[in-house]
C-alpha positions as CSV (number, residue, x, y, z in Angstrom):
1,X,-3.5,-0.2,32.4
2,X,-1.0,-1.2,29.7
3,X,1.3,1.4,28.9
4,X,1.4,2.6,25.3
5,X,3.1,1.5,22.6
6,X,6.4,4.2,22.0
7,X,7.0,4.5,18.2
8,X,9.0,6.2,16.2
9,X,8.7,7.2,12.9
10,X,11.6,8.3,10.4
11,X,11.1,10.7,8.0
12,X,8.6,13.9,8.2
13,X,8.3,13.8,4.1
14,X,4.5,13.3,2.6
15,X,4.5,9.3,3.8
16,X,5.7,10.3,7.0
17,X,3.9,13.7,7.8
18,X,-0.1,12.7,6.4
19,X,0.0,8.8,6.9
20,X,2.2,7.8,9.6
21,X,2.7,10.1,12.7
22,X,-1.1,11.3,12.3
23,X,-2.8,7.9,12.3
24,X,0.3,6.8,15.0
25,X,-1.2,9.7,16.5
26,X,-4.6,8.7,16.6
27,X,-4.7,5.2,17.9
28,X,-5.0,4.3,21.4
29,X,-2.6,2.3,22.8
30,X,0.3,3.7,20.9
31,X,2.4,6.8,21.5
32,X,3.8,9.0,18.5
33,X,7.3,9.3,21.0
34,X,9.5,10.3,18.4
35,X,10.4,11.5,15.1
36,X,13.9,11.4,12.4
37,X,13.7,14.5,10.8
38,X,17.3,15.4,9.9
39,X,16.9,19.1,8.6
40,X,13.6,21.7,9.4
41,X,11.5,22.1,12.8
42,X,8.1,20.8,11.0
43,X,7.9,17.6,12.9
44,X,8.5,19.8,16.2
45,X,6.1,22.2,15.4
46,X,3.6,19.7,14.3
47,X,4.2,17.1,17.6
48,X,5.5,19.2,20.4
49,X,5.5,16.4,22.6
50,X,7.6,14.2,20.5
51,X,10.9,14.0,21.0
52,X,13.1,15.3,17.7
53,X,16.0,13.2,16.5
54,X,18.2,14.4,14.1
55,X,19.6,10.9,12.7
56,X,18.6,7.4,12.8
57,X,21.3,6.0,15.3
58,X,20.5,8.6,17.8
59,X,16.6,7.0,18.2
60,X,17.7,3.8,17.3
61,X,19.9,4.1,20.4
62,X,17.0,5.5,22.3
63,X,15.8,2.0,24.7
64,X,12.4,3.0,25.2
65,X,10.9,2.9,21.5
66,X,9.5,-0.4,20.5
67,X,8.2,0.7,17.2
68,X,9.5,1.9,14.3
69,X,7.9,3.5,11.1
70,X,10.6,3.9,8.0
71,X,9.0,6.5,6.1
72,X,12.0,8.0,4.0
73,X,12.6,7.1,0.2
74,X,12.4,4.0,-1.0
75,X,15.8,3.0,-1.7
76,X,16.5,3.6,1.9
77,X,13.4,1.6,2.9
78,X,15.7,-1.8,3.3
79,X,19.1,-0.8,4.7
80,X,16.7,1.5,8.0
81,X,14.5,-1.8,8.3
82,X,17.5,-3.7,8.9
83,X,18.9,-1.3,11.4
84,X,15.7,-1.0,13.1
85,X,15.3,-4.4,13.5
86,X,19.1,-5.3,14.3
87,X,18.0,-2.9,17.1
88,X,15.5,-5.0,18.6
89,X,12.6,-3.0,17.2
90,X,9.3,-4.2,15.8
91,X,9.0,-2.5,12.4
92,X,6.7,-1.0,9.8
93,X,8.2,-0.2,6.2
94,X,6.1,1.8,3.9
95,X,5.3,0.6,0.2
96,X,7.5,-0.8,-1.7
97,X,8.5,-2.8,1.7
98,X,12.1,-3.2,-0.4
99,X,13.3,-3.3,-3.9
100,X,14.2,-6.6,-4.5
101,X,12.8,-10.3,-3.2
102,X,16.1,-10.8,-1.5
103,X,15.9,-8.0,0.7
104,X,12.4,-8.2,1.5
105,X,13.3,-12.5,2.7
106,X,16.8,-10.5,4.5
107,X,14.5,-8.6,6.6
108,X,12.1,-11.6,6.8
109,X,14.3,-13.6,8.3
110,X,15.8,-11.2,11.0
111,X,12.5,-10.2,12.5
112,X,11.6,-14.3,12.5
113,X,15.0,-15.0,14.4
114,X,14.0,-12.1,17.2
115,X,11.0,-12.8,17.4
116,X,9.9,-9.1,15.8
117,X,6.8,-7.4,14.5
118,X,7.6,-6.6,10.9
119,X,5.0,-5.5,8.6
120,X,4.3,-3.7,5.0
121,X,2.2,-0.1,5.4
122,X,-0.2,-1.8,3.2
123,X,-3.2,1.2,3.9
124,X,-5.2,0.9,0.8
125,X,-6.8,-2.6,2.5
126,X,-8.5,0.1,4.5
127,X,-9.7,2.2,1.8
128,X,-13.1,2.0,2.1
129,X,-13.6,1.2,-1.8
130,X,-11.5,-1.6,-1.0
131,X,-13.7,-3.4,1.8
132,X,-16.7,-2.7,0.0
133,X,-15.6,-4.8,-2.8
134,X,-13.8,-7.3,-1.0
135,X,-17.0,-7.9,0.8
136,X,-18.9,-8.3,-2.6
137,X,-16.0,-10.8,-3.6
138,X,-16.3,-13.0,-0.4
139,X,-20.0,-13.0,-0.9
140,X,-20.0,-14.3,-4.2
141,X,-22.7,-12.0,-5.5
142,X,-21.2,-11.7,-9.1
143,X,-21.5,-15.7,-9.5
144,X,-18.2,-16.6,-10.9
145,X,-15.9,-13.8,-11.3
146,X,-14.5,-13.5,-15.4
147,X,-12.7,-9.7,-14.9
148,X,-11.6,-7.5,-12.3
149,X,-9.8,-4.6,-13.3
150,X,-8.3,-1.9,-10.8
151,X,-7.0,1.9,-11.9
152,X,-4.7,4.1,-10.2
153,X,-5.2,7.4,-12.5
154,X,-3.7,10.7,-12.4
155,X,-3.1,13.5,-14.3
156,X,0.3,15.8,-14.2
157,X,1.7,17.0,-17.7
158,X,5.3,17.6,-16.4
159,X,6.9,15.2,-14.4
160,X,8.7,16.9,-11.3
161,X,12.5,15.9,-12.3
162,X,13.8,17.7,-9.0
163,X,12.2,14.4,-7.1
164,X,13.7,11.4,-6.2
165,X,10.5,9.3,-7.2
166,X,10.9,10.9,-10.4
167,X,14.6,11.9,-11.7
168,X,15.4,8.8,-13.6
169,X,18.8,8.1,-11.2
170,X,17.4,7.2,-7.6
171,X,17.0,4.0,-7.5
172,X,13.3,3.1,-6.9
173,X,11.4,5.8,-8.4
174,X,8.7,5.5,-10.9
175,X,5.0,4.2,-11.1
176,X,5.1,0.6,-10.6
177,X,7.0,1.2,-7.3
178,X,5.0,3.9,-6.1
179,X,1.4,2.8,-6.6
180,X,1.7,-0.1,-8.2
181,X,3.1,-1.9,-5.0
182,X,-0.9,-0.7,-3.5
183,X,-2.8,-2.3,-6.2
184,X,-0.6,-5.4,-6.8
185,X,-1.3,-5.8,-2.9
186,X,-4.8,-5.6,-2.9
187,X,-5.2,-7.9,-6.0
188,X,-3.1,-10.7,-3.6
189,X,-5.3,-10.1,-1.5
190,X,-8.3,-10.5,-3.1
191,X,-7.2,-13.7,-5.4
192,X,-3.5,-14.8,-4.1
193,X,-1.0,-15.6,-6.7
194,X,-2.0,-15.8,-10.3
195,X,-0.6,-18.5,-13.2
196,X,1.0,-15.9,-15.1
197,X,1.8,-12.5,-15.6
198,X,1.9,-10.4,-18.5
199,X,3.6,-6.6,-17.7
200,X,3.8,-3.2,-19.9
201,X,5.4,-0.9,-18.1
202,X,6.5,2.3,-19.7
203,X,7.1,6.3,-20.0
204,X,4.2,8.0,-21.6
205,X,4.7,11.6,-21.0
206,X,7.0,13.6,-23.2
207,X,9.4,14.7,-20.3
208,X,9.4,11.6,-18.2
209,X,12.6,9.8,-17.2
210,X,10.9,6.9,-14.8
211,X,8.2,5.0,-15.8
212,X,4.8,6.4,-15.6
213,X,2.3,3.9,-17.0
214,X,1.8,0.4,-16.7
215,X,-0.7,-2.3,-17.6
216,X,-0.6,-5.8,-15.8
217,X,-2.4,-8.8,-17.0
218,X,-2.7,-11.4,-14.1
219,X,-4.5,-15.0,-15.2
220,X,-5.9,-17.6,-12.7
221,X,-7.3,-20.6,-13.5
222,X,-11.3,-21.8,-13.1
223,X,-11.4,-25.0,-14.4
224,X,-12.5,-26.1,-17.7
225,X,-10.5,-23.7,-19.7
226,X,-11.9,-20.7,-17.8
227,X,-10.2,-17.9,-16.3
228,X,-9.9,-15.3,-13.8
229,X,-9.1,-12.2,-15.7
230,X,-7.0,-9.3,-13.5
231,X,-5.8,-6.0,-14.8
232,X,-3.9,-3.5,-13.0
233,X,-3.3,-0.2,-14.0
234,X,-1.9,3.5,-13.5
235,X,-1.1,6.1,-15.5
236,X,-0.2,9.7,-15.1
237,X,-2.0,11.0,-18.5
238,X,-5.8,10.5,-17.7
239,X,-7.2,13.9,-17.6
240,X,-10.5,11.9,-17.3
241,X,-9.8,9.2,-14.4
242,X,-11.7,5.8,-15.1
243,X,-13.7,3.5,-12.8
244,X,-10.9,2.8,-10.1
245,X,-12.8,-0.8,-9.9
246,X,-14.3,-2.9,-12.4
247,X,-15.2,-6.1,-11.8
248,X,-17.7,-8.4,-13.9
249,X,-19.1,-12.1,-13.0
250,X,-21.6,-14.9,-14.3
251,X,-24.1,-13.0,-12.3
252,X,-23.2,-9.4,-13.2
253,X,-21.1,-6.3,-13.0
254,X,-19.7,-3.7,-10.3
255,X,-18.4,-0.4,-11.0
256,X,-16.8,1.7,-8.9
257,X,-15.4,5.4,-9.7
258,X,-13.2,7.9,-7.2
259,X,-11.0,7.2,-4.4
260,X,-11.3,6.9,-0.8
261,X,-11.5,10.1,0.7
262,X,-8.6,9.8,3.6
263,X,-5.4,11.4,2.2
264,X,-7.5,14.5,1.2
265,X,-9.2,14.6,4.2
266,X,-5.9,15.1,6.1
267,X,-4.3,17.6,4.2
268,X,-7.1,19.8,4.4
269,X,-7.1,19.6,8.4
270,X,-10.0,17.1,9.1
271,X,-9.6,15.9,12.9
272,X,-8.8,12.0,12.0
273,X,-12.3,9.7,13.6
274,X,-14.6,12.8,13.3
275,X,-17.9,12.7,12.4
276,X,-18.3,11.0,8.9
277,X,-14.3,10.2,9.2
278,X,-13.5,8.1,6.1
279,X,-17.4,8.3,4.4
280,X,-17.9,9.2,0.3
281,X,-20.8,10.9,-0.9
282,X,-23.6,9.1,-2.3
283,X,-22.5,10.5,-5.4
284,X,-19.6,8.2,-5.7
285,X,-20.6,4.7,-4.8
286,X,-20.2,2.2,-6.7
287,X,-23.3,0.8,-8.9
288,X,-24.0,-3.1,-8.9
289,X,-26.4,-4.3,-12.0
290,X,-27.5,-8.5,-11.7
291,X,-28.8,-10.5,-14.1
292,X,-31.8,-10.3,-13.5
293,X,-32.2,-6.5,-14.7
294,X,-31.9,-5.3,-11.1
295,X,-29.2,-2.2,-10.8
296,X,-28.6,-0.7,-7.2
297,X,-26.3,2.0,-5.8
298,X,-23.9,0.0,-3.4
299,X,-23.0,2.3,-0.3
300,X,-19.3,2.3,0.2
301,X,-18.3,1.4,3.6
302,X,-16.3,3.9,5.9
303,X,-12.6,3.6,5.4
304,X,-10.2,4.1,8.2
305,X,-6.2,3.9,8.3
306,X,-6.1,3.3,12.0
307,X,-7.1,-0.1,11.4
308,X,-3.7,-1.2,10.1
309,X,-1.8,0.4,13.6
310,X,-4.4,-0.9,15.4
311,X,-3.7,-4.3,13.8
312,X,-0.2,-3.4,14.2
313,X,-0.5,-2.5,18.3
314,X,-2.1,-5.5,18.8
315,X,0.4,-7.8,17.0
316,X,2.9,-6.4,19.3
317,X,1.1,-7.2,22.2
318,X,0.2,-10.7,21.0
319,X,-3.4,-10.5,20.7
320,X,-3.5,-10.7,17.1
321,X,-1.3,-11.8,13.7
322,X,0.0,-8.9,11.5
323,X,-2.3,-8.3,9.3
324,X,0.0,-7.4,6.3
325,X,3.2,-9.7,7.7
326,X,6.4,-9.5,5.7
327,X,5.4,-12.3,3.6
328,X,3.2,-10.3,2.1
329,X,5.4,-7.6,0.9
330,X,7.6,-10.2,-0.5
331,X,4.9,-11.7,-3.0
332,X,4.2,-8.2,-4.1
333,X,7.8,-7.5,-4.8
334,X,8.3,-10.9,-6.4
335,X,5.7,-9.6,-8.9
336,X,7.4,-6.3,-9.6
337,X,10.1,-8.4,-10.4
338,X,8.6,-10.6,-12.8
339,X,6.6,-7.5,-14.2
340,X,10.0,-5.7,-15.1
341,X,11.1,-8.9,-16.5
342,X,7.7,-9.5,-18.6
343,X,7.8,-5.7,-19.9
344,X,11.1,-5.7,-20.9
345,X,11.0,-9.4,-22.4
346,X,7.9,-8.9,-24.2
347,X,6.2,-11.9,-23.0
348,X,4.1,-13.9,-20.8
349,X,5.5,-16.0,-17.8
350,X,4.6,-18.1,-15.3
351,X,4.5,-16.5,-11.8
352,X,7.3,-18.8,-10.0
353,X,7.6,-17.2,-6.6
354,X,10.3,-19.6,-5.6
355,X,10.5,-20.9,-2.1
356,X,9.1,-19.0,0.7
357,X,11.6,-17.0,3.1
């Protein structure tokens, strides 16, 4: 028998409590060995059987973990990649991955030279919304796709200014960052890179200091004139959440509303891969109408994070390429860039990646 995986994971905050040491948890083949959390006995409480380190050099230093989860703010998320790697670990990096294209190539190009595991916690391909469609997609049951549009909606009145994501001064904070770097990912995934980009990205509630909105226009060419249509957007002012996907073809329309059922299902206590782990009600699939009159409820397939640390596991043991590699989380951030740039220029541009780390 192979001996587990030993990973640590730094930073017992919301990422690093509900995502990352329960689904480490939960997947065979790797063991939750350790955990950063500076301040607080949670983690200990929580993992008795994980050893409890109190700063990053201490586990860093610690020879026998292979894997390392940076879970902590986002501004951090670059400078503890690089550490971890420098270290000779393989590495996952919550969303945003980094906060600029440079950084994301940096740690690119480190894990490349030692021959590393470095990866993007890209969950949300394993919402089980998200497979559902992305079967539909690779089917081709729409006939030639003219609009997708994805929502990330939410509804809080008063921002919470005592939080990093949200006090205007920590760098990284806001919206686009935060979910934004899910939906831009899954978009990629679905279509690649568009032709252009066309961003708005702005504050919308009376209190906000970081921006809590945004609507992103992605083109792609069909031929003939015709395009591919993509529209990504959040806000945190919809008391009335709309369709999280929309997505319209030649051959008809799917609509989807609600959101996969994971995150909530762990914070109320749900044993992760019970019975009807990562299943919606019928009540919230998605409806798919065809030209031909016909209309059907589509059921949405089971979604389950421990697919990504699976993927992740056996990466590391070189029966299988990372399924959200690096390069990845570099396109995504390239986009934020050119977003920010678009929003605050006013205008359309063309989605020059530049050359690949």
């Amino acid at each position: 028998m192979t001996e587990p995986i030993r990973a640590a994971v730094i930073g017992f905050g919301l990422g690093g409590r509900v995502f990352h040491t329960a689904f480490i948890h939960a997947v065979d083949g790797l063991q939750l060995a350790a955990i950063v959390q500076r301040r607080g006995d949670e983690a200990a409480q929580a993992y008795p059987d994980a050893t409890i380190y109190r700063s990053v050099d201490e586990m860093l230093a610690d020879e026998s973990i292979q894997l390392v989860a940076v879970t902590t703010s986002n501004h951090t998320h670059f400078e503890l990649g690089r550490q971890a790697l420098l270290a000779g670990k393989h590495v996952v990096i919550d969303k945003p991955f980094a906060l600029t294209s440079a950084e994301a190539a940096e740690l690119i190009h480190i894990a490349r030279e030692r021959k590393l595991v470095l990866s993007a916690f890209q969950n949300r391909r394993w919402d089980g919304d998200f497979r559902t469609l992305r079967e539909l997609v690779s089917r081709g049951v729409l006939g030639r796709l003219v609009v997708f549009e994805s929502h990330y909606d939410r509804f809080r009145q008063e921002p919470r200014l005592n939080m990093w994501k949200e006090d205007g001064v920590t760098p990284g904070g806001g919206m686009l960052y935060d979910l934004g770097s899910h939906i831009i990912d899954q978009a990629l995934a679905l279509f690649d890179v568009p032709e252009t980009i066309t961003a708005d990205i702005r504050i919308d509630r009376d209190a906000g200091l970081t921006d809590d909105a945004f609507d992103l226009r992605l083109s792609y060419p069909e031929g003939n004139g015709r395009r591919l249509t993509v529209l990504l957007r959040s806000t945190m002012t919809a008391a009335i959440p709309g369709a999280r996907f929309t997505l319209h073809g030649t051959q008809g329309s799917f609509v989807k509303f609600g959101i996969d059922p994971q995150e909530d299902a762990i914070k109320a206590g749900v044993t992760i891969g019970s019975p009807g782990w990562g299943e919606e009600p019928e009540s919230l699939w998605g409806t798919l109408k065809l030209a031909d009159g016909s209309e059907s409820r589509i059921r949405t397939e089971a979604g389950d994070y421990r697919g990504y640390y699976e993927n992740i596991r056996d990466a590391i043991l070189g029966e299988a390429a990372v399924a959200v590699p690096g390069i990845d989380a570099w396109r995504t951030t390239r986009i934020i860039e050119l977003a920010r740039q678009s929003s605050a220029e006013g205008r359309t541009l063309p989605v020059e990646l530049g050359p690949l780390p």
